[in-house]
N, C-alpha and C positions, 0 to 999 in steps of 0.2 A: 444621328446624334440627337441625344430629346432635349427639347425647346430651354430648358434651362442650363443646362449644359453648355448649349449655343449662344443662349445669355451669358454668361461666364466667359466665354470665352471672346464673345464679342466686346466685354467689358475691357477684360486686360488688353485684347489687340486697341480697343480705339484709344485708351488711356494710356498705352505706352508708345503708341505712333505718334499720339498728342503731345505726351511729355518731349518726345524727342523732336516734337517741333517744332516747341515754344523755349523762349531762351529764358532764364532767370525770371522766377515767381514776382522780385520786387522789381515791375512793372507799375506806371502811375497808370497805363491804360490796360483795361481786361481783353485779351485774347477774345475775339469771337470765333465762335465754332456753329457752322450750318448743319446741321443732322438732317438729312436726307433720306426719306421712307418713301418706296412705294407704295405701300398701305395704308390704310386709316389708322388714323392716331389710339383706335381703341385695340387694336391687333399690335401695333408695332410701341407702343409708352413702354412696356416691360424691356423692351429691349435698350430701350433711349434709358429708363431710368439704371440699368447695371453699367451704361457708359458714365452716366454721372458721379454713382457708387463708385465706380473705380476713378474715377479724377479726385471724387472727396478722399480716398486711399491714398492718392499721393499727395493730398495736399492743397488741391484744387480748390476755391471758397467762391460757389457761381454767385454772379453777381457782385465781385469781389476782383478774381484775380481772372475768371474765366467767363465767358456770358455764352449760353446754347440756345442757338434759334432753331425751332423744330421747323419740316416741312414736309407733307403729306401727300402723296399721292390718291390718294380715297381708293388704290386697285385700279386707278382708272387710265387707259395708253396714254389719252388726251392730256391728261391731268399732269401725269406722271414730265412730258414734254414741260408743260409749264411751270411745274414745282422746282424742274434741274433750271430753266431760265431766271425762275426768282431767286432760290438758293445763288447762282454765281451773281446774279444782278446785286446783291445786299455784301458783296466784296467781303466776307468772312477771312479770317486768318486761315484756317484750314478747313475740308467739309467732308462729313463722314458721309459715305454714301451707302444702302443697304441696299441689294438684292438687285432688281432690276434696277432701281435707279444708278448703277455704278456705267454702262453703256455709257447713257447721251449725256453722262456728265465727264464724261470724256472726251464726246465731239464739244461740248458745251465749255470748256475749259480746258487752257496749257499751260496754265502760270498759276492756279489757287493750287495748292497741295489735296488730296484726297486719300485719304482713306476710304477703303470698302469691306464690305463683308458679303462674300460672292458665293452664293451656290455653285455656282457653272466652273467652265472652264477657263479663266482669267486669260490663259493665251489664245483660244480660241476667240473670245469674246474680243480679241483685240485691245483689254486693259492694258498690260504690259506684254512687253518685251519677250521675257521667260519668265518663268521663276525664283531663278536666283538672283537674275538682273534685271528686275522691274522695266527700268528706265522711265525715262518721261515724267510727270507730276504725280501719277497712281503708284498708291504700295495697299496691300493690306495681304488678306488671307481668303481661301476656298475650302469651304463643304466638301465639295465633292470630292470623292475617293474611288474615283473607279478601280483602281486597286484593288479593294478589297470586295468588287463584286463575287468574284469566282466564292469566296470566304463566306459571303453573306446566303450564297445559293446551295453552298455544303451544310450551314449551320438550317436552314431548311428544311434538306431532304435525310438530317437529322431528327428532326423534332418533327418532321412528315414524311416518314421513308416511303409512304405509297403516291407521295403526291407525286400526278403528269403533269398537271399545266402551271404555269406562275402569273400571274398577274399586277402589270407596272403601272402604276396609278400617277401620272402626268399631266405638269400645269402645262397647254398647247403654248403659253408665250414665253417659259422660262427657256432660256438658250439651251441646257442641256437638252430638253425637250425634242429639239428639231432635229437631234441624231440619235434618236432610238432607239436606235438599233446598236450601236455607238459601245455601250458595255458588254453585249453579248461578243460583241466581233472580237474584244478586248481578251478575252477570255482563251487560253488554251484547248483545242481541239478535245480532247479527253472532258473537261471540265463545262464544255459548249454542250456535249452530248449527255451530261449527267445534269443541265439547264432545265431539259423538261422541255415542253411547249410553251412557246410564251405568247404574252398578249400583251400590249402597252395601251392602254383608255386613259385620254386625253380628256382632264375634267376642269373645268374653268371656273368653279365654284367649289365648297364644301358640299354643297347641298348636291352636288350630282354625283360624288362619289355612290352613290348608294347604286346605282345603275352601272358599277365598272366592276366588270365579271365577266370572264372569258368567255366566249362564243358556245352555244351550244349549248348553256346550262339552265 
């Protein structure tokens, strides 16, 4: 999905989870709302800012009827632990949670309401429940589409009918990450075979992508 699109769509999910979980706008006190990034604020504002955009869409007047406390992980594991401790210590109305921060703010909380916007797999991760039935204080939504892997490696060996090998360029700490192997097995037998070779390079920066390129080349 490209990065504005995932803006968009992270807008309407945080801003309709929001609306639906704030009662009546005329309120003498503003709603607080914790946004929760594991990132630095220079990487992740675009996305805090399309949440705001869509609360100003329904209505929302920060600083009025809503107030948003940002809180930042810097990319950091350390970091990231203590930013989910402040975010629930500052007792917010409800607290959007991005990406990896959506985990330990689940051990970290059973009573603030959460929204997240999850790459991974929300059941595996142990967010919720199922799919359909959340349960417990987390709802939101997942990126990920294993689904549509076998689709993604057709459309491939479309636009590179000679290509052998594929190359799967992974963050080592994001949860889908630790199972790999995980989409290929997903895949129908026919569909597994017309995969190619594949290689998965675990890259923990931007900057080392440059170095993730199948064996042997």
């Amino acid at each position: 999905m490209r990065t504005n699109a995932r803006r968009t769509l992270l807008a309407a999910l945080g801003a309709a989870a929001l609306a639906a979980a704030f009662p009546a706008l005329a309120q003498p006190k503003p709603f607080r709302v914790a946004w929760a990034s594991p990132t630095k604020a220079a990487d992740g504002s675009p996305f805090l800012e399309e949440l705001r955009r869509g609360l100003r869409e329904l209505g929302y007047v920060e600083g009025r009827s809503i107030v948003i406390e940002a809180y930042w992980g810097e990319d950091s594991p350390d970091r990231i632990g203590a930013m989910v401790a402040e975010a629930v210590a500052s007792r917010p109305d409800v607290i959007v949670a991005q990406g990896a921060s959506a985990p330990p703010m689940r051990r970290a909380t059973s009573s603030i309401p959460v929204v997240f916007g999850y790459s991974g797999d929300p059941v595996a991760a142990g967010l919720v429940q199922s799919l359909s039935r959340p349960g417990g204080n987390l709802t939101g939504i997942s990126f990920l589409a294993l689904d549509l892997v076998g689709k993604r490696i057709e459309l491939v060996k479309e636009v590179l009918p000679s290509a052998k090998r594929l190359a799967v360029v992974a963050q080592p700490q994001h949860q889908a990450t630790r199972e790999s192997g995980a989409p290929l097995r997903r895949l129908p037998p026919s569909r597994r075979a017309a995969a190619m070779r594949w290689y998965c390079s675990r890259c923990r920066t931007s900057s080392s992508t440059a170095s993730a390129s199948p064996p042997g080349r």
